[in-house]
N, C-alpha and C positions, 0 to 999 in steps of 0.2 A: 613448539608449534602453537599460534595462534590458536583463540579457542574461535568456532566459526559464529556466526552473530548476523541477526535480523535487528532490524529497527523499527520501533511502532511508534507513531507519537499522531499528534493531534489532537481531536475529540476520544481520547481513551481515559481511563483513572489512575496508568499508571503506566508511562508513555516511555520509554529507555529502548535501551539494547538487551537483546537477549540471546541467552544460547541458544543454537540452532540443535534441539535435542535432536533431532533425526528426522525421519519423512513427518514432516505435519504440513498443513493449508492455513490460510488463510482465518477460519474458525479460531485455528487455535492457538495463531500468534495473536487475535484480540484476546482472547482468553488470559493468556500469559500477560497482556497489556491491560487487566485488570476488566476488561470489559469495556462496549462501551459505555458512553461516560453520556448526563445527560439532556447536555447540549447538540449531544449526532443523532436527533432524532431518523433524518434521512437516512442513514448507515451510507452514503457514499465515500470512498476512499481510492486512494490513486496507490498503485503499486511502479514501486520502481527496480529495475533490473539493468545492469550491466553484464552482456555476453562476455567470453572468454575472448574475443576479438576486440573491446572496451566499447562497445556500442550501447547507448545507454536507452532501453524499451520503458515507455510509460504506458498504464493503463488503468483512465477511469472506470472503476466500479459500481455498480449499485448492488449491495451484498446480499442487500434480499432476493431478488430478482438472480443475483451471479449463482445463489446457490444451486437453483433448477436448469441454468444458462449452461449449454454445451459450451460454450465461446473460455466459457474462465476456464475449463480444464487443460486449454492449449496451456494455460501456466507451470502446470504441474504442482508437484508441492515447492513449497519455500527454496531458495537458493541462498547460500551464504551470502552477505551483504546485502540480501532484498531490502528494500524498505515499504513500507507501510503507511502511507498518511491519512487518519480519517478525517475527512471535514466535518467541522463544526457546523455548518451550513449546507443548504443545496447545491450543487454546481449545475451549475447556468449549459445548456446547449454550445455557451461560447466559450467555456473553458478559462475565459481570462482572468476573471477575479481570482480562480483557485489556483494558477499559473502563478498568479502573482503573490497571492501570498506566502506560496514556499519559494521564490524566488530569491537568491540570496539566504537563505537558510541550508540547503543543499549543496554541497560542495560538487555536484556535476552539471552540465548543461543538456537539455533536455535532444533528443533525436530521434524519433518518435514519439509521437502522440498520437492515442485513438482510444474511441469511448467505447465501453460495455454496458448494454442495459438492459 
């Protein structure tokens, strides 16, 4: 049996895969990912999920603001294969710069998109 696994990488110190220990958030897979790192002054990052139906959910965060935001808890905690991406940078209202730069990095293609702030 597979071990189950989250993936953090971007603006973090120390960006891999890890074991999905049990019920955690958001918090604490940076944490595990070493922190951020610091060039993410903004703390934005994009969460990525595929349902058991293969439909792949994205959602930009801004983590300071997600922390008091009713809206992030429809995530719940961590699901096996979540992914994690913090930006280095801002992300723009348009979404496209940070589209683009995990584009081709990612082995899925995106099917929702919608921002958290």
């Amino acid at each position: 049996n597979a071990p189950r696994k989250i993936f953090v990488g971007g603006a973090v110190n120390a960006p891999g895969a890890f074991e999905l220990p049990g019920k955690i958030g958001l918090l604490e897979a940076i944490i595990m990912a070493g922190d951020f790192s610091s060039d993410s002054s903004d703390r934005e990052l994009m969460l990525i999920r595929r349902t058991e139906g293969g439909e792949v959910l994205t959602s930009v965060i801004n983590f300071q603001n997600g922390l008091v935001d009713n809206a992030l808890a429809e995530w719940g905690d961590l699901q096996p294969f979540d992914i994690i991406y913090v930006s280095p940078k801002r992300i723009t209202g348009q979404h496209r710069s940070f589209r683009d730069r995990i584009d081709g990095i990612l082995p899925i293609e995106f099917a929702i998109f919608f921002g958290i702030s």
